[in-house]
N, C-alpha and C positions, 0 to 999 in steps of 0.2 A: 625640473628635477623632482623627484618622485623621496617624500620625505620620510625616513626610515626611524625618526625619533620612536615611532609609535614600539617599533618590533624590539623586544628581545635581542639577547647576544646570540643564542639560539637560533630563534627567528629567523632573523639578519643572515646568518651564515646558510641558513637553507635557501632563503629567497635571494640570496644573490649569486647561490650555483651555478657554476661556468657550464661545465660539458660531461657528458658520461652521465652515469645512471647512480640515483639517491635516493636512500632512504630515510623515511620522519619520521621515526615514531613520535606520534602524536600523542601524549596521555591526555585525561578527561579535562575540560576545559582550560586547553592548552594555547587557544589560540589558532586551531591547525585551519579553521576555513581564510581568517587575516593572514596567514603564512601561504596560502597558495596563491589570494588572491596578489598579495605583493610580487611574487614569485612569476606571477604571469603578466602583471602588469612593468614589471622591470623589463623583462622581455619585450613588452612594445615597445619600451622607452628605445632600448638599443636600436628598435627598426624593425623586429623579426614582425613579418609576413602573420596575421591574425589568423590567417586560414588554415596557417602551417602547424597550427597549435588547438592541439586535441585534449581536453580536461574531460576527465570520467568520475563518475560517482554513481550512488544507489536509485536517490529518487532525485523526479522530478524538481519537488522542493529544494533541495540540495544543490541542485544545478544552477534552479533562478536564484538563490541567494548566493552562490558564489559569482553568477555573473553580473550579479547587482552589484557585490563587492570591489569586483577589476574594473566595471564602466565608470566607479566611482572615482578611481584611480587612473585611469587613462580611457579616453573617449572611443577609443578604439575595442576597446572590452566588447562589446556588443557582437560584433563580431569574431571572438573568439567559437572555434565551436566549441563547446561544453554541453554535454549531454549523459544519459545512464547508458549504460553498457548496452541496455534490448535497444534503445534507440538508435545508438549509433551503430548497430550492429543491420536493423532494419534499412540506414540509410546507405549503405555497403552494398547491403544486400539490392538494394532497390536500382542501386548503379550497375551491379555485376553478375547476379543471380541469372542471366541465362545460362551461365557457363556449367551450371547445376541443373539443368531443365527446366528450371522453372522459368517461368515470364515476369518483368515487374513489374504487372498489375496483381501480384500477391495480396491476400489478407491474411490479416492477424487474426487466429482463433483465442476467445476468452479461456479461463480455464475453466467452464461451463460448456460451450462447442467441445473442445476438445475434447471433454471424456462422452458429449453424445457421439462424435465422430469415434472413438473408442469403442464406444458401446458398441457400434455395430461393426466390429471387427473381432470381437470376442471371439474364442475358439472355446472357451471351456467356463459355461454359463455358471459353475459352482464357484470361481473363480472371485474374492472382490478385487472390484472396477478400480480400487482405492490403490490395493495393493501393484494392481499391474500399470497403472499410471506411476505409480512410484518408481517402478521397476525399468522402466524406459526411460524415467525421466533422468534418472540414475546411470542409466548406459549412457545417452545422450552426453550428460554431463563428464563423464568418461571419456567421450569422445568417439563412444563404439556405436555401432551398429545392428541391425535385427543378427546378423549373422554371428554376432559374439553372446547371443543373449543365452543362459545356460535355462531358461525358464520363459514361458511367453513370448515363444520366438515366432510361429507361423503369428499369435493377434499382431504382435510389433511390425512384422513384415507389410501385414495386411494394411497398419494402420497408417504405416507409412506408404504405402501405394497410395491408399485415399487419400490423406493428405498432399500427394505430389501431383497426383489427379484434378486436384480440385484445387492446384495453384495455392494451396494455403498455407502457412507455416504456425503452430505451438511456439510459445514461450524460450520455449528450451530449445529449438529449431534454429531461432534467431543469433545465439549465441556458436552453438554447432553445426550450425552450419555454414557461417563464416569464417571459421577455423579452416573448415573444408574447402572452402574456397579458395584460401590460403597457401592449403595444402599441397592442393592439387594443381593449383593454376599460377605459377613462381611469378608468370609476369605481372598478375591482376596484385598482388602483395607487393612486386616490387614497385609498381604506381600506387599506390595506398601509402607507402612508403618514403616514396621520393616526396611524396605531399606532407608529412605529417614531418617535423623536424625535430617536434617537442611534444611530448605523451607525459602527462600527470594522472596518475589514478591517486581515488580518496578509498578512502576506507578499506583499507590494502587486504587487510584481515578477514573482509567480508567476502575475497575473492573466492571463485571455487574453481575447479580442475582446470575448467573451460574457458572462465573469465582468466585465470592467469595466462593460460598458453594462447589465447588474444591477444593481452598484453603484451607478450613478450614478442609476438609476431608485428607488432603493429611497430612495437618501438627497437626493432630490431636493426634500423639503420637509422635513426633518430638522433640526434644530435645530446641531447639528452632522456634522459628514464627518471620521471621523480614519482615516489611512488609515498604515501602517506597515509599512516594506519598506527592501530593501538591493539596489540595482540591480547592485551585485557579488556579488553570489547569484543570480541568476537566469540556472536554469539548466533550465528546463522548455521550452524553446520546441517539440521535437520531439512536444510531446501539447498546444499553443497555444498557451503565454502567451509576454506579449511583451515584454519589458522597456520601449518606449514607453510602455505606459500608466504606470509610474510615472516616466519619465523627462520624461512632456507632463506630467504633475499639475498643474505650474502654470501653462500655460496653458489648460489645461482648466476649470482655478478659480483664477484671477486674484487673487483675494483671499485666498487660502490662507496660511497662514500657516506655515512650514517652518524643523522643526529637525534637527541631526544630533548623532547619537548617535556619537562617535567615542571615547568612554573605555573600555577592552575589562577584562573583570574575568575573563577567560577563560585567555588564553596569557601567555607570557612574553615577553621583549622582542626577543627575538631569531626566535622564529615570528611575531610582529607584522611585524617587520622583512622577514623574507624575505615573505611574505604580500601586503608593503603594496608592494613593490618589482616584485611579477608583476603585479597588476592593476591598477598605473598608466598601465601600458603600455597597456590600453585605450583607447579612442577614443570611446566611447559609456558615457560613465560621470560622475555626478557625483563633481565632486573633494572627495576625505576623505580623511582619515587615519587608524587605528586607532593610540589611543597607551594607555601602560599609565602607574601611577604609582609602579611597584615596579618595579626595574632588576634584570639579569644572569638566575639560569637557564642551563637547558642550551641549548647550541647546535643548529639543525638537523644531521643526518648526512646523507649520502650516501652509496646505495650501489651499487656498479658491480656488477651478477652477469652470469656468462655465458650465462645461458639463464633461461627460467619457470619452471625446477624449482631450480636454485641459489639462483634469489631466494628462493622459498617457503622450503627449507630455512635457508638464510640469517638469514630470518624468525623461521621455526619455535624454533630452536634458540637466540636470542637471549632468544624470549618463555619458552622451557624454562628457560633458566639463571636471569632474572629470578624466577621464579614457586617456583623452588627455595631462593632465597635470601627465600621469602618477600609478592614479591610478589602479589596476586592477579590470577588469569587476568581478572575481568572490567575491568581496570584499561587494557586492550589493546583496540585496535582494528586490521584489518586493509580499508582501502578498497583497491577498486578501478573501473577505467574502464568495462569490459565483460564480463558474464555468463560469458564466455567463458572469461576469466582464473581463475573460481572451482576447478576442477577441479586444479590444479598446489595452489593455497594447500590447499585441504581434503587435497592426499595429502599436503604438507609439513606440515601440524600433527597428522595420523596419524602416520606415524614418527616426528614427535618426541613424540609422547605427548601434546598439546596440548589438552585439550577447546574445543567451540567449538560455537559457535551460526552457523549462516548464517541470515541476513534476507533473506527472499523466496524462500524453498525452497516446495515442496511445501504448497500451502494446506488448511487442514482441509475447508474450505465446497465445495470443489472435489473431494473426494475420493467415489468415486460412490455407496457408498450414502448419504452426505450429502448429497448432489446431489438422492437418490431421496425420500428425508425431506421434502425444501424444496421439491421440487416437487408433492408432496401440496399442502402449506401452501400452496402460490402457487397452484395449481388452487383448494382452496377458499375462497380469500380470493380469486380473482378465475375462474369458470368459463371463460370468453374464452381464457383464456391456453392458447392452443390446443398449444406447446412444452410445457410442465408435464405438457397433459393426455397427449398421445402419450405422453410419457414411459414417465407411471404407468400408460396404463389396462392393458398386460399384463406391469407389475412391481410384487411377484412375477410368477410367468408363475400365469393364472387362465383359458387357454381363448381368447384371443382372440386370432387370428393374426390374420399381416401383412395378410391377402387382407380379411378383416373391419376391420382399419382402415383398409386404403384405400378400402375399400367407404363408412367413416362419413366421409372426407376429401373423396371424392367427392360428397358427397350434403351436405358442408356449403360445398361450392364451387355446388353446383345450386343452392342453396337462399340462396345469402349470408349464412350462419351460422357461429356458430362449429362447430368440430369436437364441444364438449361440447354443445352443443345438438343436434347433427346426432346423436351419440348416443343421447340420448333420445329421438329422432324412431324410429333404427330397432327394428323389431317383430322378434319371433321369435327372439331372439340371448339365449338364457340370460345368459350370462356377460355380455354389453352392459347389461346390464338389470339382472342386479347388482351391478356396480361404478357403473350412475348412483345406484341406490339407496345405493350405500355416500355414496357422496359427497355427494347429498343429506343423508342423515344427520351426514355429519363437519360440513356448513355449518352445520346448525341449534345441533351440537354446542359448535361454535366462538363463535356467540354468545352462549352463556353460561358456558364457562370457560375456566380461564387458560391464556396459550401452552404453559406446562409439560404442562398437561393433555392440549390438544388434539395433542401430538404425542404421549405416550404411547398416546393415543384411536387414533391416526393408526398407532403401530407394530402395537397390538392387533388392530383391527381388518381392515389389511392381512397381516395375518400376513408382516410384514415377516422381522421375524429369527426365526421360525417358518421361514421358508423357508431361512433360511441355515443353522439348524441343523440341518433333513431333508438337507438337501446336505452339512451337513459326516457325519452318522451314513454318509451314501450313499458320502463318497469315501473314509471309514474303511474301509469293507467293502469296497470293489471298484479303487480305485487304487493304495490303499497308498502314496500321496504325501503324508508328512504339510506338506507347505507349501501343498498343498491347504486342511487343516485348520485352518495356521494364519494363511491369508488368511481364510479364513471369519471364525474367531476374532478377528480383527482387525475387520474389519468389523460384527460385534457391540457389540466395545467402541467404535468409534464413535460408535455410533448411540444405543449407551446415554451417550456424553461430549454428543454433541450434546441427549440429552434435560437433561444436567444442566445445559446451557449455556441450555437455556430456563428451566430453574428459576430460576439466577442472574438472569436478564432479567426474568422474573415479580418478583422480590425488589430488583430493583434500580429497575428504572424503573416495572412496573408498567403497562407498554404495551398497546396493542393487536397483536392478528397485524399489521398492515400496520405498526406500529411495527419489531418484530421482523423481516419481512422486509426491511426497508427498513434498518435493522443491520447482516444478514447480507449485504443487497447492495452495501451502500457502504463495507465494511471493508477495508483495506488491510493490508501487508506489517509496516508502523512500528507500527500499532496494537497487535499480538503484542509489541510490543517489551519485555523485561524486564531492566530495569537491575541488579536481587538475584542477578541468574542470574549464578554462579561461571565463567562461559567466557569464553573470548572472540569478540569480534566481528567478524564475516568480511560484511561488507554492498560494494555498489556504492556511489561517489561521491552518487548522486542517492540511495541510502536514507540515506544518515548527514547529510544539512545536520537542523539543525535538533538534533541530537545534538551530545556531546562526549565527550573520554573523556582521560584522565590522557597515555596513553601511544599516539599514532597512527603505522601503521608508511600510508606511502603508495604503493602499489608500481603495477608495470606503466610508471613517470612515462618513457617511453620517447614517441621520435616514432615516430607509427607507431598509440599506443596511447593516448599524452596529449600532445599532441592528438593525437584517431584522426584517422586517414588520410584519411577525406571530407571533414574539414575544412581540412585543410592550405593550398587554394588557394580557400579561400572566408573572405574578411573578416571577414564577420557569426559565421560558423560557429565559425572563430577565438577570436572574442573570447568565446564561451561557453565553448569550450574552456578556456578563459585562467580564467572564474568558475568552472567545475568543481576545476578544479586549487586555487586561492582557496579553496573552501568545503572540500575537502579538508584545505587547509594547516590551515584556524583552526579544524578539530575539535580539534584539541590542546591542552591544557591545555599541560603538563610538557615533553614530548617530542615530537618530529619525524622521524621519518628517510623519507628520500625514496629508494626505489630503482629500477632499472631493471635489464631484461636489455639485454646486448650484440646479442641477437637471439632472438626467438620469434615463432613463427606465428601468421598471422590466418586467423580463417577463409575470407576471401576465397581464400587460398594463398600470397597475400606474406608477409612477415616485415615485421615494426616493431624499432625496435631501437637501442642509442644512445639520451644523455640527452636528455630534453624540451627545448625552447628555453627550459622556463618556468623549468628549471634554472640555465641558465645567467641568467637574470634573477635570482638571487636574489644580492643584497649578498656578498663574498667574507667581508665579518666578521661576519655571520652563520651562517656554515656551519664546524660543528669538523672540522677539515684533516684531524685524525687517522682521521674517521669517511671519509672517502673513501677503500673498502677494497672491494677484490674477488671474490666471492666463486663458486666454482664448486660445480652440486650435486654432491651427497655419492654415492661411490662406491669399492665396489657401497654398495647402499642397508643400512642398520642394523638389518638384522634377520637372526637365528641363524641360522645354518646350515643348510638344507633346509626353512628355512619361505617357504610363497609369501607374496609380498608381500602386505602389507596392500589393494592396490589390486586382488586379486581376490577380496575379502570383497564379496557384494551389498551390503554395509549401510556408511556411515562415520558420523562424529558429526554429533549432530544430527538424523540420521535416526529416523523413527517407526516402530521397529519389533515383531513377533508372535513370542511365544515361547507353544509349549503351552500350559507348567503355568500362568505369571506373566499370560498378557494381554498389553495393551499399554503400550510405554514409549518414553523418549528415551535413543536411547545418549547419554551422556556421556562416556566416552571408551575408548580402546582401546589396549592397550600390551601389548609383546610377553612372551610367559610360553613360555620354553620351545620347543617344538616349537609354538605355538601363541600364540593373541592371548587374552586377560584382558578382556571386554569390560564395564563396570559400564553398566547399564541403569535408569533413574528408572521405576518398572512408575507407573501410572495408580491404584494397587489394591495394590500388593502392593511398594512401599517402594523401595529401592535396591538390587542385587542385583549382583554379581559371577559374571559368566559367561565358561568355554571357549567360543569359536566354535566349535572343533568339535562340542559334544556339544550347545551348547544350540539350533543349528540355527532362529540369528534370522531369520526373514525381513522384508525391507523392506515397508510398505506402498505403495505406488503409489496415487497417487491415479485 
């Protein structure tokens, strides 16, 4: 028997829900991933069929922690399916997607493919690429089509031809056009159906048009509907979700039966306090309250700096003094509102000597000869994939100029084929005729063994890093640039990380290639996320929900910046701003400190500046009086005498950088030595290492 002391009276009543469709609001550290995973794991207990039981959420991360949590609780967890919405949606599609034209050897385009597949469907080159990917991405999510589109109708048509052409599907594809399926084909839903018994979504709030009307399709004859979310978290509307759908739930499902989660096991009383004080002021919110059952704790701070570089040092130099007296760097967290504000925090925890990790820097999958790798594997796991094949067919370079693939571009436009088809059509081209034959061979190759293999297959026989090492002997001898060298070098140890990253995948799930691509295509920023990691955390407001962390510093909380400036005279816009700030506040455990500059620059060219209003919403006897303190940055900046700042080093922490002798690593931190910076590097290969920037001549990789 499965032991319930742990839950709540709350809890309790949610996780032991009989039948019919429920909803949780979940407020901030409510307990709500403990409540699902009870919730599913009771459900084994009674017998229900593991298979029959569908859990959905955001990320990756999110997934394997909640199935960590039910395996904990019944052995049968493991196979629960639990997956994120494009996932599950891919594996659907992967079973039933003829009935749409397509074939299940689909690939997934990144959203890097997709706008070069865009790009060449453009109809009105004044046009930006940015605006008309919004614009479709936005129908899609609608659930419409190029024929509804009031603007960018022939590019959308076109773009969706090529895309249907070349067997491939977008992002957005994956969730609409499963709906489609749906839709159109009653029997392929009603078997989706008759399988799934029991349907939980997390993050309810996070839904949008498409991901609800999924929902509702999937668990439309389901035994039960649990659906679980905190309409003061919801803070995705700008990529579609809409806070309506969990705020209609119950008119949607009238019979629903709806509980709240409001006992927080996360902050203290006094972040509960200010927290619960800014998003009541909402308008569009069910009313709750987060309350704790353990009293006092530190006070929020405030903090006034004169500029984005005062704050950062500010920062910096608080979480230095802490971490010397002991505490640990990963015990910190540093949010902020815009991308933009990263560049000031990362030079202020350089000079103070801070290590640190930023969330959502430079992606592995995205760096190009990784790029080069995966588009072998998606050519032949899917020939069609017309992007992939361009790609590879003259990388390495093998002989085959531009003029010859426009020649096979041409000739698969004449013909209405794919470009790899159009390939093997043409005669006489040595090198055309070799690389079909390679490819031929890698497919046959591929169906009998494993992804690990088939990429080694795939470097071998491409003489992939064969070629980077002729280039690196070549820029030895004739440029005398060793950063030459040690981009090459870099780019080898990639390619050999990414073969080990298929090893792991071979070892862990045991997949097919289109498992594997379909991993590499739906991975995220949080997924990379590592809690053991000794730094601290430098993320945007939208990467930290769903996180916590002992000690959160909140900065940028300036108008101007939180809320940014587009939302200022827009209501709705407002009130997300108002959730941003919200999920912000209750990543905090321990501690809170809230600061702002007096004025700093937006990229627009205005300045933001001055406390937040949501500031000023916070209780006077929640905030420690003492902590409203000033702070200007430090000057001149802390470093010896005749050394150039740290901020014209190519590389800072965090970064993945190439050293000759060692390979590839993660600086972890940089502190000054001398006429010079101390830089300690994690090599891939070759351990932890203490290095002069001058001599050991890092260079960044670039993806």
């Amino acid at each position: 028997m499965i032991d319930l002391s742990q839950l709540n009276n709350e809890q309790r009543t949610a996780a032991l829900h009989q039948k019919g469709p429920m909803l949780v609001f979940a407020g901030a550290g409510s307990g709500k991933t403990r409540t699902l995973a009870y919730r599913v794991a009771l459900l084994l207990e009674k017998g229900v069929d593991p298979s029959s039981i569908l859990a959905i959420t955001f990320t990756n991360k999110a997934a394997g922690e909640m199935k960590e949590r039910i395996s904990g609780l019944n052995d049968l967890g493991s196979k629960v399916w639990i997956s994120t919405f494009h996932a599950a949606c891919a594996r659907i599609l992967r079973s039933d997607i003829q009935f749409l034209g397509y074939n299940s050897r689909f690939t997934i385009l990144d959203s890097e493919d997709s706008q070069k597949a865009l790009r060449q469907c453009v109809v009105d080159e004044a046009t930006s690429l940015r605006d008309i990917a919004a614009a479709i991405s936005t129908l899609k999510d609608r659930l419409l089509g190029w024929e509804d589109a009031d603007q960018y109708k022939e590019t959308f048509k076109e773009y969706q031809r090529k895309l249907k052409a070349s067997n491939c599907l977008d992002f957005d594809d994956l969730i609409s056009l499963c709906v489609k399926l749906f839709m159109e084909r009653p029997d392929v839903l009603a078997k989706w159906q008759r399988k799934l018994k029991h349907v939980l979504v997390d993050e309810y709030q996070d839904t949008s048009y498409a991901q609800n009307k999924l929902a509702s399709l999937l668990a439309g004859k389901s035994e039960s509907f649990f659906a679980v979310g905190d309409d003061d978290q919801s803070i995705y509307s700008w990529r579609g979700a809409d806070v309506k759908n969990i705020l209609d739930f119950e008119k949607t499902y009238p019979k629903a039966a709806v509980v709240k989660l409001e006992q927080n096991y996360r902050s203290t009383e006094y972040i509960l306090g200010a927290a619960n004080e800014v998003i009541a002021k909402n308008m569009a919110r069910v009313e709750k309250s987060l309350w704790i059952d353990k009293q006092g704790g530190s006070k929020v701070s405030v903090w006034s700096c004169e500029d984005e570089i005062g704050e950062a040092d500010a920062i910096a130099s608080h979480i230095a003094g802490a971490c010397a007296k002991g505490e640990p760097y990963s015990q910190f967290a540093i949010l902020y509102r815009a991308n933009f504000q990263a560049k000031a925090i990362e030079e202020g925890l350089v000079r103070s000597g801070v290590p640190y990790r930023l969330i959502g820097g430079v992606k592995f999958y995205q760096r190009k000869e990784v790029k080069d790798i995966i588009a072998y594997l998606r050519a032949i796991a899917n020939p069609r994939d017309d992007i992939s094949c361009l790609r590879v067919i003259n990388t390495p370079k093998r002989g085959i100029s531009l003029i010859t693939q426009k020649k096979i571009s041409n000739l698969a436009k004449e013909m209405g084929i794919s470009f790899y088809d159009a390939a093997t059509e043409l005669e006489g081209v040595k090198p055309v005729t070799a690389f079909v034959s390679m490819m031929d061979s890698l497919a046959d190759f591929s169906m009998k063994n494993s992804v690990s293999a088939l990429v080694g297959e795939v470097i071998e026989r491409t003489g992939y890093i064969k070629s980077l090492s002729e280039s690196k002997s070549s820029s030895e001898s004739t440029s005398g640039n060793p950063s030459d060298t040690d981009d090459r070098d870099a780019r080898i140890s990639n390619i050999e990380l990414l073969r080990s990253k298929a090893a792991a995948f071979d070892r862990d799930n045991g997949g097919s290639l289109y498992d594997f691509l379909e991993s590499v295509a739906l991975v995220s920023d949080v997924d990379n996320y590592d809690e053991k990691a000794n730094a601290v955390s430098v993320m945007t407001l939208h990467s930290a929900k769903g996180l916590e962390f002992p000690f959160v510093f909140l900065c940028g909380a300036a108008e101007g910046l939180l809320p940014f400036h587009t939302a200022i005279f827009d209501k709705k816009k407002l009130e997300e701003e108002r959730r941003l700030f919200y999920v912000g506040a209750t990543r905090a455990m321990n501690k809170l400190v809230i600061s702002y500059p007096a004025s700093c620059p937006l990229p627009s060219g205005s300045r933001a500046g001055g406390p937040s209003r949501f500031i000023g919403d916070i209780p006077a006897g929640c905030v420690e009086k003492a902590a409203r303190r000033t702070f200007a940055a430090k000057a001149p900046a802390p470093f010896p005498q005749g050394k150039a700042p740290v901020s014209l080093l190519e590389f800072k922490k965090g970064d993945r950088v190439r050293q000759a002798k060692y390979g590839e690593g993660i600086v972890e931190s940089i502190l000054p030595k001398g006429a010079d910076f101390e830089v300690t590097v994690t090599f891939d290969h070759n351990g932890s290492r203490k290095l002069l920037a001058k001599f050991a001549k890092l260079k960044r990789i670039e993806s």
